[in-house]
N, C-alpha and C positions, 0 to 999 in steps of 0.2 A: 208460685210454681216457676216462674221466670228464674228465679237464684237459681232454684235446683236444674232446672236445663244447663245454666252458665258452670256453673259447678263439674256439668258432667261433660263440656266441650274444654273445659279449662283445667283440668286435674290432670291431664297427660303432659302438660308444658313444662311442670319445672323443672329448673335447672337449666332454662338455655338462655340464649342471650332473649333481648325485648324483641329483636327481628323476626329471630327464630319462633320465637312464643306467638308471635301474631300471626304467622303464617301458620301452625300448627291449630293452631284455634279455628282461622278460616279454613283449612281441609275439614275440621271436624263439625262447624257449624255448617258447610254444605250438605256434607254425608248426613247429620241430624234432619235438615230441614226438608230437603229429600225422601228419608224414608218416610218423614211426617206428612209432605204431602202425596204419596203413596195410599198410608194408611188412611189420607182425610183428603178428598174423600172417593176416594177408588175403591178401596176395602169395603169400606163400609155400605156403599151401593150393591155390590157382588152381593154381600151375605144379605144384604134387607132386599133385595130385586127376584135375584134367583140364582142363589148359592149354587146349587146344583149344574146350573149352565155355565156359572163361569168357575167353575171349582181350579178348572187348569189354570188361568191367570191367577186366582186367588192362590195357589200354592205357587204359581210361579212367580208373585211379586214378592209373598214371604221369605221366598229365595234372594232376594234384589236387596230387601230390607235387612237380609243379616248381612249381605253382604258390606251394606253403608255403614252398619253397626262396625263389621269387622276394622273398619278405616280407623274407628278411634281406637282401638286392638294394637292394631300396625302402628299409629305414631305413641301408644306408650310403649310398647317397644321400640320406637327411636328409628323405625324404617320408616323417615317422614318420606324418601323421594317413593316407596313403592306403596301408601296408602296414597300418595297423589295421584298414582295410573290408577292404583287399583280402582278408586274413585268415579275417576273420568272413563274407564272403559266402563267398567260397571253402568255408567249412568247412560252410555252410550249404548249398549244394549238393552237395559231395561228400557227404553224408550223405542229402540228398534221391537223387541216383542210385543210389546205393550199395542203398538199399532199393528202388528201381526193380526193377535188374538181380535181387535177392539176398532181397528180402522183407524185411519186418519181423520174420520170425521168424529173422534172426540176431542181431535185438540192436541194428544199426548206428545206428537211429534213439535209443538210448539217450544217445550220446554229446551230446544236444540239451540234457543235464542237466549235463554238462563245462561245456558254452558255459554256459550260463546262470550257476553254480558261478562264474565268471572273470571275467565280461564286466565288471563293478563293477570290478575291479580292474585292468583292461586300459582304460575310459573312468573317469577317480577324478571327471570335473567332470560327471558325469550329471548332471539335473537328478529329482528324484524320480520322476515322473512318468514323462517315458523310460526310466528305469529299468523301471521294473512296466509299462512299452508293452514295451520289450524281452524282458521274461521273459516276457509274456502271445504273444508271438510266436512264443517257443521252445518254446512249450507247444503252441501250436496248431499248430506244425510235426509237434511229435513224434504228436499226437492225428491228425492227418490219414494221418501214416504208417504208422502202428500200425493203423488200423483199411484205410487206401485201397490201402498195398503187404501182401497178406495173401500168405502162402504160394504160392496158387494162383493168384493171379495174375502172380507172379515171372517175369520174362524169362526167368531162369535160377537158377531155384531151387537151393537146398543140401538136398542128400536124406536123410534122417533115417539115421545118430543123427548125423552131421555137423552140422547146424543145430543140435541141441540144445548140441552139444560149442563151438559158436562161438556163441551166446547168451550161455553159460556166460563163455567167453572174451572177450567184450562187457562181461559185465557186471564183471570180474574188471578188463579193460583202464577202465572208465569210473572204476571207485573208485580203482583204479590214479594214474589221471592227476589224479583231485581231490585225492590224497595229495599226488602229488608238486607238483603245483601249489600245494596247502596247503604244501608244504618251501619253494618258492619264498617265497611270502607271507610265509612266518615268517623266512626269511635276511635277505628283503630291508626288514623290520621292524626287528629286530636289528640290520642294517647302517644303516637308517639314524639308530636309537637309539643307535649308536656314533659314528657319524658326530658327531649332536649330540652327544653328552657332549663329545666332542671340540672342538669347537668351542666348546662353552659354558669348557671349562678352558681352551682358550685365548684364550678371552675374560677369562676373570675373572683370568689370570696376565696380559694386557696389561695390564690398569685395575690393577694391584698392580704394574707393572712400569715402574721408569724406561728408555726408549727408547735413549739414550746410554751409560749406563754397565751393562744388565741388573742392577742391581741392583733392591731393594725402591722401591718411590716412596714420597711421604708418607704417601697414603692407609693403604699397607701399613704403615706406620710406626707411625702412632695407632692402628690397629685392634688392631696387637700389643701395643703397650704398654698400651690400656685390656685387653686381654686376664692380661696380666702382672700389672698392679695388681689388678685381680679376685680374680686367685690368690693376691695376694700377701695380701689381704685374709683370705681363707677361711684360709691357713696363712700364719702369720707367718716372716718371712725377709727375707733383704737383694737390693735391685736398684738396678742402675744404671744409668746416662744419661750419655753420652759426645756433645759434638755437637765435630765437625771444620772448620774453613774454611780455604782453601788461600791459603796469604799472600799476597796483591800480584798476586791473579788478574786484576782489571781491566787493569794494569798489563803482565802477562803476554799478555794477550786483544789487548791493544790492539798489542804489539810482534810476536808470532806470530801475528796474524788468526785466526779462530774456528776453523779445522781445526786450528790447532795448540793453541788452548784447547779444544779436545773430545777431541785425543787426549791430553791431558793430562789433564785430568779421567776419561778413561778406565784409564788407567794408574794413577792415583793411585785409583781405585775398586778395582781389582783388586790393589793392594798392600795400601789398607786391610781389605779381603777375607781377605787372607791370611793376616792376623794372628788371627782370628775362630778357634779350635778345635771350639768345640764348636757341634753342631747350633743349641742352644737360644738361642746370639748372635744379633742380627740386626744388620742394617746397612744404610741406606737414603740414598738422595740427598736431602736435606730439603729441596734448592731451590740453582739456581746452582751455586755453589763451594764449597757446604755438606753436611757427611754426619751422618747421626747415627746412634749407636751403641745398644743396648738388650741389656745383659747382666745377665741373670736369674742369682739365688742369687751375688749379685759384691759386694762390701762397698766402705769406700771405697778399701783397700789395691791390693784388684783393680782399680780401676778406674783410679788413679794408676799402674798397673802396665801395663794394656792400653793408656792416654792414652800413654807412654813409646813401646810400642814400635808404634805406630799413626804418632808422630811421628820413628822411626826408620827406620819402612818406605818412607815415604816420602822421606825424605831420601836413603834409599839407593840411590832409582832414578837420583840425581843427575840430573833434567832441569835443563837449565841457564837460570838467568833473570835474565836480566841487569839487569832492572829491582828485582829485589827489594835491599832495605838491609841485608838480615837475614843472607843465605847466598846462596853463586853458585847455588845449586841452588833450586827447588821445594820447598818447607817447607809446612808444615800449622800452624796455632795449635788448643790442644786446652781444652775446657771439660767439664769433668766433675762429678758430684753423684750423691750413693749415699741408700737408705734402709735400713734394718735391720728396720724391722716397717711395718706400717700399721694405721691403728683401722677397725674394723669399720663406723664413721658411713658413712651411706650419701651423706651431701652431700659428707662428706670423701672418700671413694672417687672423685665425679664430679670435685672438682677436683682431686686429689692429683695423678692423670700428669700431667694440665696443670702445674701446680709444680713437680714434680718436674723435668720438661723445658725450664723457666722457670730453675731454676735451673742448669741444666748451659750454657745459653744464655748465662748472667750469666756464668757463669764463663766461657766462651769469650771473653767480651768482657773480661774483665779480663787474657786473656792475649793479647789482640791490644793491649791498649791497653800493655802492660808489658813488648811488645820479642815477640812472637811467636814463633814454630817454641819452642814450649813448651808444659807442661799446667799448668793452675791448677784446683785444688779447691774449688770452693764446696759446705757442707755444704748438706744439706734444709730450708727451712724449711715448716715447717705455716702452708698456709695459715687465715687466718681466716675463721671458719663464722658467717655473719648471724644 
């Protein structure tokens, strides 16, 4: 049954933003909860006690009841700011009659502590002041009726031990609805602290993410590799730097126009991809026609070894390009550089990835300059410290 309630407070919402949607849903699960405890158990005392006595309040709460209904009416039609009055005067009357017909000593005027409990959270842009105008209202509502509807003046009073038994059941139903209204507050909390995480990770995976190929971007590139050297810093061990560029891409670009140089570059991302095993590889678009590689605990055997079939994988997809000099197909030129330890200097740490990825660079260029779709090794040099 629960679905189908949510169903019927939640079905007016789409289309607006998450804010919008949450406060739309809280006007309509008040108006809901509201007429329900109306009908339970107000209604149903009148008709099982003596229909006939309270017939007025029975057709006058029926009236209160479409009214709460009418609330979720108004925000599918998108008049959320006037099912919010409509709402709260509504609720604010039916509670005024209610103790007319019924007395203050059933309790009814209690519910003036619900309203007040919500109202912040039903208007979130009060200004402070209306705020505490508003609660000073709710207060004098209920102070007027507590002392101005007493027993003895009731239209139609509730005969003892009845009154005391729906006081009781007043005051059971008021903490009731401030719970459940507190469940609401805290879902719709949580939902929208989820919402944000969400949004924040896919923010912070766009800004790390190249658009074209879903690979890593640059950004995500230095942050891992100044991450890597850090490590490598604190435990001594060997890492690599592989950088790729795709042979005679200008040349390619310029004969298949830019969709056919993007799905190329696509392709050739998701083969050099494929080569990668282990988690702790990365692999990023460094810019253009360019990729670069960072593999942790890789000497330089491994890296001559990953350079190979990085420039095999790609060769295998055979796109055909007719302008290259090298091969009918799509070739890669590959530059690679390893370290085995790093020294703990802290000036040597800030520039070592820098160098280290200076020299995988150098080396790519010595295999573009020396006939391409190949890998050339330049070892590490240590930079010099001022």
């Amino acid at each position: 049954m629960f679905p189908t309630v949510k169903k019927l407070w939640s079905f007016v919402v789409v289309g607006n933003t998450d804010k919008a949607q949450r406060q739309i849903q809280l006007c309509n699960q008040i108006a809901l909860l509201f007429a329900m405890a109306t009908m339970v158990p107000y209604q149903l005392f009148f008709i099982m006690y003596d229909f006939a006595l309270y017939r007025s309040i029975f057709l006058a709460n029926l009236v209160f009841i479409a009214i709460y209904l009418t609330v979720l009416l108004l925000n599918h039609q998108r008049r959320y700011a006037t099912a919010k009055k409509v709402l709260l005067v509504n609720t604010c009357c039916h509670i005024l009659i209610m103790n007319f017909y019924i007395s203050a000593g059933s309790g009814v005027h209690l519910y003036y502590f619900t309203l007040a409990g919500i109202v912040l959270f039903l208007y979130q842009k009060l200004r402070t002041l209306v705020y505490f105008g508003v609660l000073a209202t709710f207060g004098t509502l209920f102070t007027i009726t507590h002392f101005l509807f007493a027993p003895d003046t009731a239209r139609t009073p509730i005969p003892s031990p009845w009154a005391e038994i729906m006081y009781s059941l007043s005051v059971a139903a008021v903490l009731g609805l401030l719970g459940v209204f507190l469940l609401f507050f805290r879902n719709q909390i949580d939902q929208a602290e989820t919402e944000l995480n969400k949004k924040n990770e896919y923010l912070k995976t766009l800004s790390h993410t190249d658009a074209l190929t879903g690979l890593a971007n640059r950004r995500a590139l230095d942050k891992y590799l100044e991450l890597e050297w850090s490590r490598l810093s604190r435990r001594p061990a060997s890492l690599s730097v592989i950088m790729c560029d795709v042979d005679h891409f200008k040349l390619f670009n310029d004969l298949y126009g830019h969709d056919g140089g993007d799905d190329c570059l696509q392709q050739v991302a998701k083969a050099l991809k494929s080569v990668l095993g282990r988690p702790t590889d990365m692999i990023a678009r460094y810019g253009g026609e360019e990729f670069a590689v960072i593999l942790p605990s890789t000497d330089a055997a491994g890296a001559r070894h990953i350079g190979n079939k990085l420039c095999q994988a790609v060769e295998d997809l055979k796109i055909p390009n007719d302008e290259s000099s090298t091969s009918a197909y799509v070739t890669i030129s590959v530059g690679a550089s390893s370290i085995e330890h790093v020294a703990s200097n802290l000036d040597f740490i800030q520039q070592g990835s820098v160098s280290l990825l200076k020299c995988a660079d150098q080396a790519l260029y010595q295999a573009k300059e020396t006939g391409r779709n190949q890998v050339v090794f330049q070892p590490y040099s240590m930079p010099t410290i001022d």
